[in-house]
Backbone as CSV, one residue per row, in Angstrom:
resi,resn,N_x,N_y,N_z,CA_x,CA_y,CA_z,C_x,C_y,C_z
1,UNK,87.680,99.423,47.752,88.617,98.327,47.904,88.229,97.248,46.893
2,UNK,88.862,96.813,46.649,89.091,95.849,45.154,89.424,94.291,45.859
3,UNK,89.042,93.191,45.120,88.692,91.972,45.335,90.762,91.638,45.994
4,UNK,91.467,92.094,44.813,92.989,91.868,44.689,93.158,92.695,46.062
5,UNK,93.076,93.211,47.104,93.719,94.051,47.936,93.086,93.545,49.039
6,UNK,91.785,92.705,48.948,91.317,91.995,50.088,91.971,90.345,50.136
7,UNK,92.684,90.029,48.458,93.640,88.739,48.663,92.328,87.952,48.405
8,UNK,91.553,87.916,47.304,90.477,87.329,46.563,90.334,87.580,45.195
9,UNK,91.942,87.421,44.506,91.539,87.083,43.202,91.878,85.910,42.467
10,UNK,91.236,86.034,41.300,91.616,84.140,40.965,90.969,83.040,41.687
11,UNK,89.929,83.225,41.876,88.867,82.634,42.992,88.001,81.315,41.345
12,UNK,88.979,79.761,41.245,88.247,79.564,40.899,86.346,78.946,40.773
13,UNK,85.728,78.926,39.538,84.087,79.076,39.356,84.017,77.623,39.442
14,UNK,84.130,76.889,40.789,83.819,75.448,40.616,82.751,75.123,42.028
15,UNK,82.186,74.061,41.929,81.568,73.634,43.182,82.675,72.941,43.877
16,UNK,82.165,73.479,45.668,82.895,72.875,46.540,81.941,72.022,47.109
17,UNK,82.354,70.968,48.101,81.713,70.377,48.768,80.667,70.925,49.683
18,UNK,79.330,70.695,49.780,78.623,71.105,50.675,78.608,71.209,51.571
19,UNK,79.717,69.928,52.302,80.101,70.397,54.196,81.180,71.352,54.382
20,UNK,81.919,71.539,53.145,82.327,73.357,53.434,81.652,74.450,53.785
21,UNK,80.738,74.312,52.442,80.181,75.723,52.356,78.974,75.448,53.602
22,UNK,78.539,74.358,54.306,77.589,74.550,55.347,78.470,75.123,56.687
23,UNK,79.589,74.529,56.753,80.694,75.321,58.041,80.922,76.779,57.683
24,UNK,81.206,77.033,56.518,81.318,78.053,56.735,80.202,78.983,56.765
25,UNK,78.995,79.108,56.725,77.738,79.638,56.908,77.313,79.363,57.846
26,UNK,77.732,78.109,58.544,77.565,77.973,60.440,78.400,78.586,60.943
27,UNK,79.399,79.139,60.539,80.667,79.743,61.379,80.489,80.867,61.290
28,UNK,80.011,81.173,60.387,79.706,83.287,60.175,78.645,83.552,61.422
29,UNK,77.567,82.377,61.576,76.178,83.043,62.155,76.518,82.184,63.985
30,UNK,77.756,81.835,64.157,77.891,81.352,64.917,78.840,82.373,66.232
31,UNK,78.775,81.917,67.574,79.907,82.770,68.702,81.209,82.285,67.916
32,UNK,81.346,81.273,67.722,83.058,81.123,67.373,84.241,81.377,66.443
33,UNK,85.024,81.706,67.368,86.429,82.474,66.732,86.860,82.248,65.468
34,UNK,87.152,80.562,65.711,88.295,80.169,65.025,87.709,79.081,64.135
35,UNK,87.743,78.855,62.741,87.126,77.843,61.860,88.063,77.235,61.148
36,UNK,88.562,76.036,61.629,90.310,75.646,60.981,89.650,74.549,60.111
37,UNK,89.728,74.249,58.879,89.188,73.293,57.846,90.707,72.857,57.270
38,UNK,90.524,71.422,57.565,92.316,70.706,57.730,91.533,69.685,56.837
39,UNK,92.799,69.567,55.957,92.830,67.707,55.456,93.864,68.042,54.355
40,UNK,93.986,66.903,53.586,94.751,66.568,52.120,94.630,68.207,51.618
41,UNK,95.825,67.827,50.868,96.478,69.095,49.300,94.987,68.852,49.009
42,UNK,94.705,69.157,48.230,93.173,69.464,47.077,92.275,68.953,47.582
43,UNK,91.537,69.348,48.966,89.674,69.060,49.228,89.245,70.280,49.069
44,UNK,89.411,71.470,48.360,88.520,72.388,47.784,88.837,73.654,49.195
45,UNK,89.408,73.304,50.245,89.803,74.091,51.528,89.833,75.592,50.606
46,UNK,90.696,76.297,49.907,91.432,77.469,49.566,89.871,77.677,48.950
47,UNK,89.453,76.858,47.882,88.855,77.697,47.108,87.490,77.970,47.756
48,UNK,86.864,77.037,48.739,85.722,77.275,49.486,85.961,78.859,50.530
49,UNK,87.272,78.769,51.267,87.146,80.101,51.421,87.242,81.134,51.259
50,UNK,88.166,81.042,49.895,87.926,82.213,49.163,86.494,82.666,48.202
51,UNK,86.101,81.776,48.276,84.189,81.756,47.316,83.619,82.487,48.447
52,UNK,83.782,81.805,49.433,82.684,82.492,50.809,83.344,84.296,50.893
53,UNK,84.609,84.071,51.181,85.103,85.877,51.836,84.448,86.848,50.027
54,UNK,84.457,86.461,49.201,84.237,87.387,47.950,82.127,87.392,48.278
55,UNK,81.992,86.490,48.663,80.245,86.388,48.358,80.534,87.442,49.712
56,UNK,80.411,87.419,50.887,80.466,88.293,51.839,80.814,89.559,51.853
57,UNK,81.743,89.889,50.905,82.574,91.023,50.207,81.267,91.538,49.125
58,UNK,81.128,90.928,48.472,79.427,91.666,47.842,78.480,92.095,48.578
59,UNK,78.141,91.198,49.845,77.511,91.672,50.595,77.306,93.015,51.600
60,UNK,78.581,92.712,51.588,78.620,94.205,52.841,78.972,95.223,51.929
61,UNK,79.422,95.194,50.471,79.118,96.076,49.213,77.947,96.665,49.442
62,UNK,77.219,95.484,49.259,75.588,96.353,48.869,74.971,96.688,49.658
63,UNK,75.456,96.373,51.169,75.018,97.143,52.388,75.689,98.274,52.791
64,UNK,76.733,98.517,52.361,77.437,99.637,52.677,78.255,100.780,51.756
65,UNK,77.831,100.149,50.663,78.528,100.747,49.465,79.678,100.389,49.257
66,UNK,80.748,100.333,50.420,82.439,99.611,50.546,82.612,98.558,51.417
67,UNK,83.825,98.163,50.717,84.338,97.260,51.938,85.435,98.084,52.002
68,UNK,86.085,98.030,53.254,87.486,98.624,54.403,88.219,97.510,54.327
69,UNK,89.555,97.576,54.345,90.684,96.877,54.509,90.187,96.150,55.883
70,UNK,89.928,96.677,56.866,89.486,95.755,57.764,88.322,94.897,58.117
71,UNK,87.511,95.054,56.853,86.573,94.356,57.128,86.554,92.466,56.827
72,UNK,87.895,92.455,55.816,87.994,90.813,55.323,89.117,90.949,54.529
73,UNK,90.169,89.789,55.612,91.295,90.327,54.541,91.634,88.254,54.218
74,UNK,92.262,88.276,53.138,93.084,86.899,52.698,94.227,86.378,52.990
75,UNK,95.307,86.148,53.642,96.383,86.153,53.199,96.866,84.565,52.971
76,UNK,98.021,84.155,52.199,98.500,82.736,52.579,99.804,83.405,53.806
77,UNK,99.364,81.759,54.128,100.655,81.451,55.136,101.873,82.233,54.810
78,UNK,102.690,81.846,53.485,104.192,81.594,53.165,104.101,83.627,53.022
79,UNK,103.164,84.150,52.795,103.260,85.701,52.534,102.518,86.489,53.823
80,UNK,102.871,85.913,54.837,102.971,86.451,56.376,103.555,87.367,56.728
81,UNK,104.881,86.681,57.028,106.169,87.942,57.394,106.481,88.836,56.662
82,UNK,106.590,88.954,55.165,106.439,90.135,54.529,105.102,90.728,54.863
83,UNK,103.853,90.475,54.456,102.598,91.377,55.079,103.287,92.182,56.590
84,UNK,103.357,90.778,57.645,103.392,91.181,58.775,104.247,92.572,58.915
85,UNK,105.620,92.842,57.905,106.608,93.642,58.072,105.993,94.873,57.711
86,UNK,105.332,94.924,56.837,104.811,96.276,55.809,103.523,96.677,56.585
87,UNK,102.543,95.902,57.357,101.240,96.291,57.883,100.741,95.097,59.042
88,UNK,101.270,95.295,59.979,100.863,94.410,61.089,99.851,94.735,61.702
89,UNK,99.331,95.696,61.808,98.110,96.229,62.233,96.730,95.295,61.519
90,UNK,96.794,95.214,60.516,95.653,94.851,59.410,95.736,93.032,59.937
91,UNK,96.384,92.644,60.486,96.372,91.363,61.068,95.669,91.273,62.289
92,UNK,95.680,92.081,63.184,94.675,92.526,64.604,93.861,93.091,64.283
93,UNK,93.174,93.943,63.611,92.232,94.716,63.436,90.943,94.261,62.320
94,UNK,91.416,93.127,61.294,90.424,92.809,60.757,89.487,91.923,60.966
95,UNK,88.040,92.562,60.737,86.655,91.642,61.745,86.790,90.047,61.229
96,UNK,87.119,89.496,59.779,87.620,88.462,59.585,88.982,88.387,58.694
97,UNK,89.605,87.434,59.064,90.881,87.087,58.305,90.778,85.393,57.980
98,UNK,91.337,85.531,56.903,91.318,84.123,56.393,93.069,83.891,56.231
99,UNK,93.448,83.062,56.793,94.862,82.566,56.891,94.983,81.035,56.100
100,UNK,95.505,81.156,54.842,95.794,79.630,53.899,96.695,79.405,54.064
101,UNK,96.702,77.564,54.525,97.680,76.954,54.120,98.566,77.149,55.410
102,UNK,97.926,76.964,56.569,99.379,77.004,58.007,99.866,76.146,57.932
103,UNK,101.311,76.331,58.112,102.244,75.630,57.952,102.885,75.444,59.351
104,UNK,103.126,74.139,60.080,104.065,74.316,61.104,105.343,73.004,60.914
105,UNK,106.408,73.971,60.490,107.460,73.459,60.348,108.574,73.752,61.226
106,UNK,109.821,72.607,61.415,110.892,73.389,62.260,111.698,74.426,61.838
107,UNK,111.944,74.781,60.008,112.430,75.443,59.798,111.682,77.183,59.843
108,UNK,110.471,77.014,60.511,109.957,78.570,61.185,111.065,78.961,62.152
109,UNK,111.157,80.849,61.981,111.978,81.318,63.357,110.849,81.602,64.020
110,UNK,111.893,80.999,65.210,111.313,81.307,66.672,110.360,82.490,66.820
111,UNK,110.912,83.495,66.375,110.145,84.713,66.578,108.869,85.089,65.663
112,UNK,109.025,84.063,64.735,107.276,84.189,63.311,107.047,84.021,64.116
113,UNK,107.124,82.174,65.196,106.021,81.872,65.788,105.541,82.397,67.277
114,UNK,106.885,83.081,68.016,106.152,84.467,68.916,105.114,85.014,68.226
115,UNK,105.354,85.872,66.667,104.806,86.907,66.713,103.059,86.282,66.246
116,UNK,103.076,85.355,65.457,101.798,84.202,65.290,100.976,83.799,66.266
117,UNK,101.593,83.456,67.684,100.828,82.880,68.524,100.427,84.298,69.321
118,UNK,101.150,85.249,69.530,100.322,86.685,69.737,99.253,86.471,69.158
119,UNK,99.145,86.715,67.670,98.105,86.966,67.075,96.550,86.162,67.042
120,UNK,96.901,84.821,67.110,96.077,83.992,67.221,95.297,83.987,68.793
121,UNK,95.947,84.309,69.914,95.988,84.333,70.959,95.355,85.566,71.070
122,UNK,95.262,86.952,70.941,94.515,88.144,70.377,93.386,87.632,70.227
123,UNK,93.308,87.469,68.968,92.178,87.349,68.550,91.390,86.390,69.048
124,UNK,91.464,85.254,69.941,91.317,84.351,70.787,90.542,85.020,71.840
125,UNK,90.891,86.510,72.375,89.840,86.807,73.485,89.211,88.736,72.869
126,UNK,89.085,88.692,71.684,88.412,89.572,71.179,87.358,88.931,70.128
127,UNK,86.108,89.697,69.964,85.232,89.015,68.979,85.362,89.500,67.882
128,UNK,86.207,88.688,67.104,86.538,88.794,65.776,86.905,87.688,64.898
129,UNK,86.540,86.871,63.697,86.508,86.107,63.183,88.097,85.372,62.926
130,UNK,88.376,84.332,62.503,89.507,83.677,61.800,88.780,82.211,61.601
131,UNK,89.459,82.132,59.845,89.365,81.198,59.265,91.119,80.374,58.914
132,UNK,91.089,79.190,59.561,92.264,78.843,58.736,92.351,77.542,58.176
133,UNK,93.023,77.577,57.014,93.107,76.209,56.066,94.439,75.484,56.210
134,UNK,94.628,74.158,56.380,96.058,73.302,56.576,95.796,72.175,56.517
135,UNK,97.052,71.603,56.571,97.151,70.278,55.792,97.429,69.659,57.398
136,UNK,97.664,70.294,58.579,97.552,69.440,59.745,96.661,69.337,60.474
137,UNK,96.300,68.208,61.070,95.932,67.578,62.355,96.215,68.577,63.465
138,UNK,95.654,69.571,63.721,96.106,70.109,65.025,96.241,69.523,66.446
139,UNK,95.169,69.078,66.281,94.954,68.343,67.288,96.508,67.299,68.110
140,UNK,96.967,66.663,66.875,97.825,66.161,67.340,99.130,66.488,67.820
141,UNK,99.274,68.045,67.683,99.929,68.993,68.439,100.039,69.199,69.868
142,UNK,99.190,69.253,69.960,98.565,68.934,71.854,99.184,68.219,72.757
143,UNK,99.883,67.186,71.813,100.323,66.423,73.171,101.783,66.812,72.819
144,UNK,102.816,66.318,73.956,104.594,66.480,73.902,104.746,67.757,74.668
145,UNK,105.938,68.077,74.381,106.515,69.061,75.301,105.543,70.772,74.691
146,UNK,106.057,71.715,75.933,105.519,72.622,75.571,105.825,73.921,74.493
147,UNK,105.420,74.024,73.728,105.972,74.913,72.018,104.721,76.302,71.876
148,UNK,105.393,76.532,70.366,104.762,77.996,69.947,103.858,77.167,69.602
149,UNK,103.926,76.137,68.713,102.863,75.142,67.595,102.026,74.654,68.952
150,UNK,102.205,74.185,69.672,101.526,73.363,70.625,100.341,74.467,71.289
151,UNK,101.027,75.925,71.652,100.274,76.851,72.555,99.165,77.449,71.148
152,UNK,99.564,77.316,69.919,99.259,77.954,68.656,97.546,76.823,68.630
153,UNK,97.913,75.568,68.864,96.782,74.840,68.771,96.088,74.585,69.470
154,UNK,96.573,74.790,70.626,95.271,74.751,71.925,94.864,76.159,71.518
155,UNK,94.612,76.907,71.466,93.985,78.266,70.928,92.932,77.641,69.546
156,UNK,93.320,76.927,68.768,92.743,76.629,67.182,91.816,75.784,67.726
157,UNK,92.058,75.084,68.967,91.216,73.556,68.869,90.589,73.841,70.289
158,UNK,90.267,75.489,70.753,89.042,75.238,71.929,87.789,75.412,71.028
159,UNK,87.184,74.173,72.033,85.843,73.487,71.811,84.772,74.503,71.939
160,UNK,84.993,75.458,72.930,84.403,76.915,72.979,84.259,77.534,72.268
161,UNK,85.202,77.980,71.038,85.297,78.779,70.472,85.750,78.684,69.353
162,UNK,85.955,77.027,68.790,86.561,76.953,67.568,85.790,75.588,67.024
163,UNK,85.676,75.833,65.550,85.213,75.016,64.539,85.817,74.125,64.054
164,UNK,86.582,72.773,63.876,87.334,72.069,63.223,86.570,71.243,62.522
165,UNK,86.754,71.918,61.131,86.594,70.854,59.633,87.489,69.591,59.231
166,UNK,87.077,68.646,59.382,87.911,68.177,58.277,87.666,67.757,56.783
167,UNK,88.083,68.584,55.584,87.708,68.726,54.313,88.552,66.822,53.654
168,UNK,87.351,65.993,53.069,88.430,64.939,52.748,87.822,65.076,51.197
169,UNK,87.046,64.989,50.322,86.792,65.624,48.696,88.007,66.053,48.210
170,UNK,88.369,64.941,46.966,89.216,65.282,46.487,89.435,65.866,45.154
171,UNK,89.644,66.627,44.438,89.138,67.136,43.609,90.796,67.038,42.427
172,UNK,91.965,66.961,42.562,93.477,66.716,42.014,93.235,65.008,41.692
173,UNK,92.645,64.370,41.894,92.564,62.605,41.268,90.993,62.594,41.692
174,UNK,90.265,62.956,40.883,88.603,62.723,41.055,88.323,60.768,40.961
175,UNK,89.119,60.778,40.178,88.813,59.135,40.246,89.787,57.991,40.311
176,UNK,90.318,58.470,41.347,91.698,57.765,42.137,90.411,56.705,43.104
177,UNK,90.507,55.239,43.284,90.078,54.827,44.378,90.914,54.610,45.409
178,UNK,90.247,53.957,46.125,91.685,54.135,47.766,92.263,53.512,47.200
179,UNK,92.330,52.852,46.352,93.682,51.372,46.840,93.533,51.156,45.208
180,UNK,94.423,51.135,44.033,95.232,50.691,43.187,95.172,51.739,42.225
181,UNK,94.941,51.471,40.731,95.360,52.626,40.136,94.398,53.136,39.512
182,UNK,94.726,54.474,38.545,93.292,55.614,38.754,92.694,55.620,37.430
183,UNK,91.134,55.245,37.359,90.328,55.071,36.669,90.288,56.135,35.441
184,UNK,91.078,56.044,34.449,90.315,57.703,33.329,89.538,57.138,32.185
């Protein structure tokens, strides 16, 4: 299996922030499920976990000679439902999955987010890894009436069993300060 078929190529050669790469090396050696690393477009989220799933992907290389489709797969968000259509299996069955970039919008159908909160919910009472990267606050899902997004985040945000990052390193305006205009 090849880096492109586990959805780890184009992985760029930059440093990420160190409280990434320490979550995610607490989250591998850790009980918990779910490792959701949320904040701003560009805190290094995508590329920290794609650096980690390829270093891990060497690893179990040289321990095993291969990696299996199920041993670590990539996908983004927006290339779900096509995956999901062609190989839904490889969404339940792999020991980790890395999911970029969740998106919860109203223009989702009803039924992605049936078939999503299955999945998350799955894997929720089996021991098997998930990593996911987004630009929301889950948390603030939690409250209001009852939804797919709402049942989707109480699953992301137990304290039991789930990790919440928040990535704020910005790396798209390195020398933007908070407040006026950006230093070059």
């Amino acid at each position: 299996m090849n880096l492109a078929e586990l959805g780890l190529e184009h992985i760029p050669e930059i440093q990420v922030p160190q409280q990434l790469i320490l979550a995610l090396k607490e989250f591998e050696l850790s009980h918990k499920r779910f490792l959701v690393l949320w904040g701003p477009t560009g805190t290094y989220k995508t590329t920290a976990v794609k650096q980690f799933l390829r270093n891990l992907a060497k690893e179990i290389f040289a321990q095993k000679g291969k990696v299996r489709s199920y041993d670590i797969k990539f996908v983004r968000f927006v290339d779900m439902p096509k995956l999901w259509a062609e190989d839904e299996e490889v969404f339940y069955r792999t020991k980790l999955l890395a999911i970029d970039d969740l998106v919860f919008s109203p223009a989702l159908p009803e039924r992605f987010l049936m078939q999503l909160f299955s999945l998350i919910d799955y894997r929720y009472t089996i021991p098997c890894k998930t990593i996911i990267t987004t630009n929301h606050d889950l948390t603030r899902l939690l409250e209001g009436e009852v939804s797919f997004q709402q049942r989707i985040a109480s699953r992301l945000c137990d304290e039991n069993l789930s990790m919440l990052v928040f990535s704020k390193v910005r790396y798209r305006t390195p020398n933007r300060p908070n407040t006026g205009t950006v230093k070059w």
